[in-house]
C-alpha positions as CSV (number, residue, x, y, z in Angstrom):
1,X,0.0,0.0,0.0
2,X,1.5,3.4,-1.1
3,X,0.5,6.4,0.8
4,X,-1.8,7.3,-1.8
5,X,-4.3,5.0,-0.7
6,X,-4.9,6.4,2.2
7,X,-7.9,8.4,2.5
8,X,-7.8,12.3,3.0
9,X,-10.1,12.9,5.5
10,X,-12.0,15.9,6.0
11,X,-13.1,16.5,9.2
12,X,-10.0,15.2,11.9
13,X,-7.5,18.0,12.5
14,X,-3.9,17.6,12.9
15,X,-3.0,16.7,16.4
16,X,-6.0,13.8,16.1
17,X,-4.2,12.5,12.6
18,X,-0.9,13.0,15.1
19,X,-2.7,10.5,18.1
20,X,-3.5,8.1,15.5
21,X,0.1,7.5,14.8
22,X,1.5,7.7,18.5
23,X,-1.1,5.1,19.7
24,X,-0.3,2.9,16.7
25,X,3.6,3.2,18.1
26,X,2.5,2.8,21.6
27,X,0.7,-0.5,20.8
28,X,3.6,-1.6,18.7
29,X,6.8,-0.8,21.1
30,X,4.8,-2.0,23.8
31,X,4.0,-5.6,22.2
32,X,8.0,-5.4,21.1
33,X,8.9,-5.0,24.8
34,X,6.6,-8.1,25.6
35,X,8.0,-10.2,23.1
36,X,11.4,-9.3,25.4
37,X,10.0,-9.7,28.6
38,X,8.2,-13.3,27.6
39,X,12.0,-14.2,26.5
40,X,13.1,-13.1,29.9
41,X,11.0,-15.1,31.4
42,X,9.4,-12.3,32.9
43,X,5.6,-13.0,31.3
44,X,4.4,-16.7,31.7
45,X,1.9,-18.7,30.1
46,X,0.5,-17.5,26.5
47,X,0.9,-14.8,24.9
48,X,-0.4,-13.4,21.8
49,X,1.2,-10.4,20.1
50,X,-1.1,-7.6,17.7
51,X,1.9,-6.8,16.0
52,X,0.5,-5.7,12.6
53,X,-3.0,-5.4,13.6
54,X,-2.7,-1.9,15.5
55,X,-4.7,0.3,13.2
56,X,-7.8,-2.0,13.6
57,X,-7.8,-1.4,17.4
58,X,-6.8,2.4,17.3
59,X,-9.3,3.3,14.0
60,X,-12.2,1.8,15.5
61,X,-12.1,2.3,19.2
62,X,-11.2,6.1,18.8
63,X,-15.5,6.5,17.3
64,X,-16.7,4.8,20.7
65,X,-17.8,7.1,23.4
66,X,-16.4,6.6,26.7
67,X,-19.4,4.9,28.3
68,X,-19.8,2.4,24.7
69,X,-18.3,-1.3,25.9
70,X,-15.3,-3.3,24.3
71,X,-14.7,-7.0,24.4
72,X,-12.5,-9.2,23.2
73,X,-10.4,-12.1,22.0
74,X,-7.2,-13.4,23.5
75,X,-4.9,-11.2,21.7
76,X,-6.1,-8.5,23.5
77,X,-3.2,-6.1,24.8
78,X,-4.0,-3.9,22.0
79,X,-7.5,-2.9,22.7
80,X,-6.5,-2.5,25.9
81,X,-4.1,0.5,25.3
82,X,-6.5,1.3,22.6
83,X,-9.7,1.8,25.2
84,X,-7.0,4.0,27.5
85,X,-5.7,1.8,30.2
86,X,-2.4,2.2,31.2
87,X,0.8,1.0,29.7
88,X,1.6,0.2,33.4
89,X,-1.2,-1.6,34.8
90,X,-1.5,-3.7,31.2
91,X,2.3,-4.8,31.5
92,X,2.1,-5.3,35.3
93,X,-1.2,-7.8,34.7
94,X,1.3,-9.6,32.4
95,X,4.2,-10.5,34.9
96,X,1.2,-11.3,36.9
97,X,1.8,-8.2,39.8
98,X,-0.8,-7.3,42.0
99,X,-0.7,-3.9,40.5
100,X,-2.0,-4.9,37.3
101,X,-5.2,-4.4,35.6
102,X,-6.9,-7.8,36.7
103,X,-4.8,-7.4,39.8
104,X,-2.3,-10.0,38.7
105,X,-4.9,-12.7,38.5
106,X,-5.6,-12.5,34.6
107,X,-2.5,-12.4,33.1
108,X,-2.1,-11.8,29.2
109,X,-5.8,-12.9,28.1
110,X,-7.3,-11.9,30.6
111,X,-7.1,-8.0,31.0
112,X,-10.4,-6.3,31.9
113,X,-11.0,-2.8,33.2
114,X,-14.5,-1.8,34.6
115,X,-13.7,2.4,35.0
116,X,-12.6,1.9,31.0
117,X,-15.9,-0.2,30.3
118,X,-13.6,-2.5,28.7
119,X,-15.2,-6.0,29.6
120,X,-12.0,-8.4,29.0
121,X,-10.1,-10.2,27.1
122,X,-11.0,-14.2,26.8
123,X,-8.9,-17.4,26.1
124,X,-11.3,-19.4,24.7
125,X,-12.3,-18.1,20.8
126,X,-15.6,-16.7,20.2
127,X,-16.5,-16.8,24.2
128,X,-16.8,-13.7,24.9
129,X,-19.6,-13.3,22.3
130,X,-22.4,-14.6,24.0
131,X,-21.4,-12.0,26.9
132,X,-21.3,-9.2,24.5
133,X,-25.3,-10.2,23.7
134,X,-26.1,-10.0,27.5
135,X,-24.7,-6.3,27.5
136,X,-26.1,-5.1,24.6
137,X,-29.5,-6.6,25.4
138,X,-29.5,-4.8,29.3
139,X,-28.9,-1.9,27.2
140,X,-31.7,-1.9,24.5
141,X,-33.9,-3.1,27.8
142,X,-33.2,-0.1,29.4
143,X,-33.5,2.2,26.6
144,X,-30.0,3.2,26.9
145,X,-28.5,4.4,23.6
146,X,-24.7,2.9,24.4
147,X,-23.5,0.1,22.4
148,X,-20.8,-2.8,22.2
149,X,-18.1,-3.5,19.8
150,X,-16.6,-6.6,19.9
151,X,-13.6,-8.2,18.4
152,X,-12.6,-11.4,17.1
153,X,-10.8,-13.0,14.8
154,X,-11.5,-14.7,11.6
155,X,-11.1,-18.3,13.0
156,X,-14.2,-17.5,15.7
157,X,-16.4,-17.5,13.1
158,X,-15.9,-21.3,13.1
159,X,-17.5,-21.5,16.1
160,X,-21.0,-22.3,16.4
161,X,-22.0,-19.9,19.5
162,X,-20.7,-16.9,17.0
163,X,-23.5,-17.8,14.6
164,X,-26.0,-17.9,17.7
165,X,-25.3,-14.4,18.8
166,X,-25.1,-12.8,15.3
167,X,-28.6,-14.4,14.9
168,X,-29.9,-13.4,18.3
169,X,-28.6,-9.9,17.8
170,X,-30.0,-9.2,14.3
171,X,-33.3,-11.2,15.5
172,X,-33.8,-8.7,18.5
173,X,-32.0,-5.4,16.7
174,X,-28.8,-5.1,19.7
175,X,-26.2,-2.3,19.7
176,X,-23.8,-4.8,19.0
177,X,-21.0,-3.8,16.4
178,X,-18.8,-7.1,15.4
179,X,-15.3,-6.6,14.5
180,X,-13.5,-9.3,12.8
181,X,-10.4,-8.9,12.3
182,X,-9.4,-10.9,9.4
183,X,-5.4,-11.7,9.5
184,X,-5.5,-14.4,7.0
185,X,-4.7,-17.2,9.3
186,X,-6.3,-19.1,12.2
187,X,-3.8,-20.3,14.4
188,X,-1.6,-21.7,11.5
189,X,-4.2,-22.4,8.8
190,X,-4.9,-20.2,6.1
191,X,-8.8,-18.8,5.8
192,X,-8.9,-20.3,2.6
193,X,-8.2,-24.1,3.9
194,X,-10.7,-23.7,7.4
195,X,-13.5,-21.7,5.2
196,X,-16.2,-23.5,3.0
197,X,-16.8,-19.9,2.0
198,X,-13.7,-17.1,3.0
199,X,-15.9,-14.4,2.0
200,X,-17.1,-13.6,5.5
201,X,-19.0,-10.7,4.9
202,X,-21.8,-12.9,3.5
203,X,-22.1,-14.6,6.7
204,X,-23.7,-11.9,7.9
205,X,-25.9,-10.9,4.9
206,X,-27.2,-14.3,6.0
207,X,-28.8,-12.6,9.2
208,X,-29.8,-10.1,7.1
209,X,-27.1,-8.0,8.8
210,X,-25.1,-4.7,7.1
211,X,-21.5,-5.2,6.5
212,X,-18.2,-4.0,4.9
213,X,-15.2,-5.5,4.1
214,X,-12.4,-2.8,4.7
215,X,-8.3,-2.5,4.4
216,X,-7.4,-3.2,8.5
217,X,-3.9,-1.6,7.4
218,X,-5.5,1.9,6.9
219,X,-6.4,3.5,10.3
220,X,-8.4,6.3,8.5
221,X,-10.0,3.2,6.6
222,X,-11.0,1.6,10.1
223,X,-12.5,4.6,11.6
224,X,-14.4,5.7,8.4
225,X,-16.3,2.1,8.5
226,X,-16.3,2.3,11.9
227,X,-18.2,5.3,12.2
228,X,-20.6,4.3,9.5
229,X,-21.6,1.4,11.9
230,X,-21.9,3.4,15.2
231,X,-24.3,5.6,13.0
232,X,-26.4,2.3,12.7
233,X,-26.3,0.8,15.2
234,X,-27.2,3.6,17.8
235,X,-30.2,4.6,15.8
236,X,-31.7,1.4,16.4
237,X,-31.4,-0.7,13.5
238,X,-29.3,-3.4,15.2
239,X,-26.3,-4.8,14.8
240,X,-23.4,-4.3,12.2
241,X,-20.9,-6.5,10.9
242,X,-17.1,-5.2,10.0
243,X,-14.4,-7.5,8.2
244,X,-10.9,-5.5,8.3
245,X,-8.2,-7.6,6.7
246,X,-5.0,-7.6,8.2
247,X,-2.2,-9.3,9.5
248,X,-0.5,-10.5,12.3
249,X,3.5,-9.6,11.6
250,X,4.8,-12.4,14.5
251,X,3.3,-16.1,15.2
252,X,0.2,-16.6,16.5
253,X,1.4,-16.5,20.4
254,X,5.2,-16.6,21.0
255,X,5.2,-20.2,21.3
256,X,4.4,-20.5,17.2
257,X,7.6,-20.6,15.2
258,X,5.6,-19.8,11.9
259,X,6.4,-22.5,9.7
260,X,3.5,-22.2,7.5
261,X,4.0,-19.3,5.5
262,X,6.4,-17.5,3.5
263,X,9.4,-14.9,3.8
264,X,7.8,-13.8,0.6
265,X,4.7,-13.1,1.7
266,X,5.7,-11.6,5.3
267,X,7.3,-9.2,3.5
268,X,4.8,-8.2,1.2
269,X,2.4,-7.4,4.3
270,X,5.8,-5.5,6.3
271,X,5.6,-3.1,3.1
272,X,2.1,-2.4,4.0
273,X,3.1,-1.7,7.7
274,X,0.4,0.5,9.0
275,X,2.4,2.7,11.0
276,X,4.9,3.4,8.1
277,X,2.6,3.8,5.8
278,X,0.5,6.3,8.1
279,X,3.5,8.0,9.1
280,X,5.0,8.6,5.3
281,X,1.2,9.8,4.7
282,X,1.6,12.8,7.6
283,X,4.9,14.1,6.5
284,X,3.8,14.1,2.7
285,X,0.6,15.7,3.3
286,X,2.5,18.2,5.8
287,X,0.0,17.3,8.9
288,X,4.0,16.5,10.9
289,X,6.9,16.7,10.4
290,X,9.6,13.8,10.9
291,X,11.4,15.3,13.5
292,X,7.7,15.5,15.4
293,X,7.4,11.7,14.5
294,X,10.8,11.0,16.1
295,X,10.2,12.7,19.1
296,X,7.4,10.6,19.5
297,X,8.7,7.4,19.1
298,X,11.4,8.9,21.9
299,X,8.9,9.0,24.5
300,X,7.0,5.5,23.7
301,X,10.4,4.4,24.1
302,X,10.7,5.6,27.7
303,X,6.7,5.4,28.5
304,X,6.5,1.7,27.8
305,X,10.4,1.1,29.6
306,X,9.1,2.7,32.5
307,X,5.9,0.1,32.3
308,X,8.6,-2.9,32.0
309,X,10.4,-1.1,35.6
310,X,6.5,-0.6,37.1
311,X,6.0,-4.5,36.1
312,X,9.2,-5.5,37.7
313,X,9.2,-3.8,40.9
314,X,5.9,-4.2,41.9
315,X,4.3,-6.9,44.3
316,X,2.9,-10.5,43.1
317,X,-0.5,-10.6,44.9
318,X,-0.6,-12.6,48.0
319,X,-1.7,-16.1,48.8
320,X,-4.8,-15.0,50.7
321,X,-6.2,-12.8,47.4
322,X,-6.9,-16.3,46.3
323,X,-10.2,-16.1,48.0
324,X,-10.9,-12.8,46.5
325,X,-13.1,-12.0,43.9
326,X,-14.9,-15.2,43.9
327,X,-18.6,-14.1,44.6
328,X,-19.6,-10.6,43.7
329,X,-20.3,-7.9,46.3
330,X,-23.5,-6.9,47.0
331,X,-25.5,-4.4,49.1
C-alpha cells in the first residue's frame, strides 16, 4: 500500500491525525517490549502479540464514546491501550503483579477494566460473544443508547455460538458492532483451507445484517467504517458486521515458530506496515513533520520502559487474594 491510498479525510484536525500514529507506536513498542520480557521469562503462560493489527484497534475504538463497551479475544493487549488503560497496569497484569489491571490474577488474556468499560479479554475463541449479547440486550432493555463493539478473529467464526449471537442480535436489533479482524490465518491455517466460504462478509448478509469488508492496514480506513456502523447501530437498526483484513507480523502466540507461511509473503504485508505507511502519509501531506514523529517514538520508548520497571518492581498478589473475587459484592 503506497501512501496514496490512504484516504484524505476531511473533518479530523492535525493533532487527532498525530494521536493516530503515537497510539499505533505505543501498541507496537509495547507488544516489542513483551515479546522481550516473555523471552526473559518475565511473562508466563501464552501470549499473543497484535503486531501488525494496530490500526484495527486504534481506528475503531477512537469513534466509541467513553461509556460504549469493548470486548474481546485473546490477543487483547491492544484494545487494551487502545480503550486507555495504562501502559503500566496492562504490563504489570502480564508478569502477573498485583498492581495490574486484573490485579495479577488475569495475566495476558485476561485484562479487563470496569472504570474503561472494557469488559476483558478471553482465552477461549468466540467466548466472549455470548457475553457481548447480555450487555447489549440490558442496554436496549433499558432504553440506553450505548453500544458494544466486539472483536474477534476470523477463525471465531468457526464457532458455532458466533453464529448464535449474530442471529440473536439481528433477530432482537442489539447495539452490537462485530469486529472481525481478518489476519488471514487461524492459528496456523490459512482462511482459505478452514473456510467452505472465506468471503465472511456474507455470513452476515445471512442474518440479514449490514457489512463492509475494509483494508485493516488503513487506520483512517477503520475509523471511516467504523463510524458508519456506530451511525447504525445507535439509531436502532441493530447490529453491524465489520471484516478488516489484516495481518499479524509475528506467530500466533510466541510459542508458534511460523512455519506455515512465506518470507515472501511476510514481506509483502511489512511493506504495508500500518504505521509506516501512516507516518509517510503525515509528513507528505505536511500534517507532521519527521522530527515531530521521532520525538514521539522517543517518548513511547521511555513510556513503555518505564511500564517494564512498574511491572518489575511491583508486588505479586498474596496467597490469601486467592479467595478474592470469587462471589460478587453486594448491598
Amino acid at each position: 500500500m503506497s501512501t496514496k491510498t490512504i484516504k484524505k479525510p476531511t473533518s479530523l484536525d492535525d493533532t487527532t491525525l498525530i494521536d493516530f500514529y503515537r497510539q499505533m507506536a505505543l501498541l507496537r513498542v509495547f507488544e516489542e517490549r513483551c515479546a522481550e520480557q516473555y523471552m526473559l521469562g518475565k511473562i508466563r503462560g501464552f501470549v499473543h502479540l497484535y503486531i501488525g493489527q494496530e490500526a484495527v484497534a486504534v481506528g475503531a475504538i477512537s469513534v466509541l464514546q467513553k461509556d460504549d463497551y469493548v470486548t474481546t479475544h485473546y490477543r487483547d493487549h491492544g484494545h487494551a491501550l487502545a480503550r486507555g488503560l495504562t501502559p503500566n497496569s496492562v504490563m504489570a497484569e502480564l508478569f502477573g503483579k498485583s498492581t495490574g489491571c486484573s490485579k495479577g490474577m488475569g495475566g495476558s488474556m485476561h485484562l479487563f477494566d470496569a472504570p474503561s468499560n472494557f469488559a476483558g479479554g478471553y482465552a477461549i475463541v468466540a467466548g466472549h460473544l455470548p457475553l457481548t449479547n447480555g450487555l447489549a440486550f440490558a442496554f436496549k432493555y433499558n432504553n440506553d443508547k450505548r453500544l458494544v463493539a466486539t472483536f474477534f478473529g476470523d477463525g471465531a467464526l468457526n464457532e458455532g455460538e458466533a453464529h448464535e449471537v449474530m442471529n440473536m442480535a439481528a433477530l432482537w436489533k442489539l447495539p452490537v458492532i462485530f469486529v472481525c479482524e481478518n489476519n488471514q490465518y487461524g492459528m496456523g491455517i490459512p482462511l482459505e483451507d478452514s473456510m467452505a466460504n472465506p468471503k465472511l462478509t456474507e455470513m452476515a448478509k445471512a442474518y440479514g445484517m449490514p457489512s463492509a469488508k475494509v483494508d485493516g492496514m488503513n487506520v483512517l480506513a477503520v475509523r471511516d467504517a467504523t463510524e458508519a456502523a456506530v451511525k447504525h447501530v445507535r439509531a436502532g437498526n441493530g447490529p453491524y458486521f465489520l471484516e478488516f483484513s489484516t495481518y499479524r507480523f509475528r506467530g500466533h502466540s510466541m510459542a508458534d515458530p511460523v512455519l506455515y507461511r512465506t518470507k515472501e509473503e511476510e514481506g509483502k504485508y511489512r511493506k504495508l506496515d500500518p504505521i509506516l505507511t501512516f507516518g509517510e502519509w503525515l509528513i507528505s501531506n505536511k500534517k507532521a513533520t519527521q522530527d515531530q514523529l521521532d520525538k514521539i517514538n522517543l517518548a513511547i520508548e521511555y513510556i513503555v520502559e518505564e511500564s517494564v520497571k512498574f511491572a518489575d518492581e511491583s508486588p505479586f498478589p498474596k496467597i490469601d487474594d486467592l479467595y478474592k473475587n470469587i462471589y460478587a459484592e453486594t448491598t
